[in-house]
C-alpha positions in Angstrom: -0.8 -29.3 -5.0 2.4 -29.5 -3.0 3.7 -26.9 -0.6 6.2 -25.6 -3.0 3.3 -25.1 -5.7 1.2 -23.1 -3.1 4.8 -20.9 -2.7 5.0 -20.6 -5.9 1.3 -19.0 -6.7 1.6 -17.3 -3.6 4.3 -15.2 -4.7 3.4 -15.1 -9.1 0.0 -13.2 -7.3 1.3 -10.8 -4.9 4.8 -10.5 -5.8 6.1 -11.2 -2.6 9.8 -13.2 -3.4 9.1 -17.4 -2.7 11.1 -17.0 0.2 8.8 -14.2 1.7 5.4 -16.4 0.8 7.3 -19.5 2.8 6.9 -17.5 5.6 3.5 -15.8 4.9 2.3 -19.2 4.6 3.9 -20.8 7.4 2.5 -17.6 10.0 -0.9 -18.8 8.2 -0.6 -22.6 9.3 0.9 -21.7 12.4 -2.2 -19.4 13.2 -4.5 -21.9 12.3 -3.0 -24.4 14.5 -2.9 -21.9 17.4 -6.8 -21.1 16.6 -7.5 -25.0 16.9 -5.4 -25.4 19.8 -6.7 -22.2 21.7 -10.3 -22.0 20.9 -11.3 -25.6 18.5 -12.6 -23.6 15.4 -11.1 -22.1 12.7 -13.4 -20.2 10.3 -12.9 -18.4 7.2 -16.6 -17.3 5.9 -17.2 -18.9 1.9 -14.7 -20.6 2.3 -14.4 -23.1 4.7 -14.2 -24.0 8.7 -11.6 -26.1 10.2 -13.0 -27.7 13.3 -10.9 -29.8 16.1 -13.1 -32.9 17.6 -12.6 -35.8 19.9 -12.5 -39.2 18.8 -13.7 -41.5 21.4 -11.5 -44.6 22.3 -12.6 -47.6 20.5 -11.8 -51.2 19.9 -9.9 -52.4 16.9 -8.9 -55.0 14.9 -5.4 -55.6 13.5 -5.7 -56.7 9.9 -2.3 -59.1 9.9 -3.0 -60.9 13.2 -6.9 -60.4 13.5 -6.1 -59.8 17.2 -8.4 -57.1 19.0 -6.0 -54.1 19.5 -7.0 -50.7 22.2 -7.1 -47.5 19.8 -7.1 -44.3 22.1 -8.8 -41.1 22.4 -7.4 -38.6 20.2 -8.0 -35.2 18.4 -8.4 -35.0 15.4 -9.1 -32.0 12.7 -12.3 -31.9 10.4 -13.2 -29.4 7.9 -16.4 -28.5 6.4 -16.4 -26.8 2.9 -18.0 -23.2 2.6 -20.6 -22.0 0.1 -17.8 -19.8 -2.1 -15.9 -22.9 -2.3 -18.0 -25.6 -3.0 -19.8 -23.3 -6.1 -16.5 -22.1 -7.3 -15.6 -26.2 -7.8 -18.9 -26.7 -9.8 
């Protein structure tokens, strides 16, 4: 589902117009990242917690030239599934 399609139910279930559930869902993305940002969790109970986690630096390998290559430390997001949502895809 693209960002458009997620618009587009947006508005068909609350009747907000597309260009009014563009911004609803941008302010909801944008909070999210704040939340990650600001505090590292994100959680919305049944469905789902959005966690931000550091990667360690680590050594890889570069398919094309087999050469050893230095990946850095970085931040990355995870997300764990809540109950709701894992029973309401079963």
């Amino acid at each position: 589902m693209s960002k458009t399609e997620i618009i587009e139910e947006i508005a068909s279930v609350t009747g907000l117009t597309k260009a009014d559930s563009g911004r609803a869902l941008d302010a909801v993305l944008t909070a999210i990242t704040n939340g990650l940002k600001k505090e590292g969790k994100v959680a919305f109970v049944g469905f789902g917690t959005f966690a931000a986690k550091e990667r360690a630096a680590r050594e890889g390998i570069n398919p094309l030239t087999k050469e050893k290559i230095s990946i850095p430390a970085k931040t990355v997001v995870s997300f764990k599934a809540g109950s709701k949502l894992k029973d309401s895809l079963n």
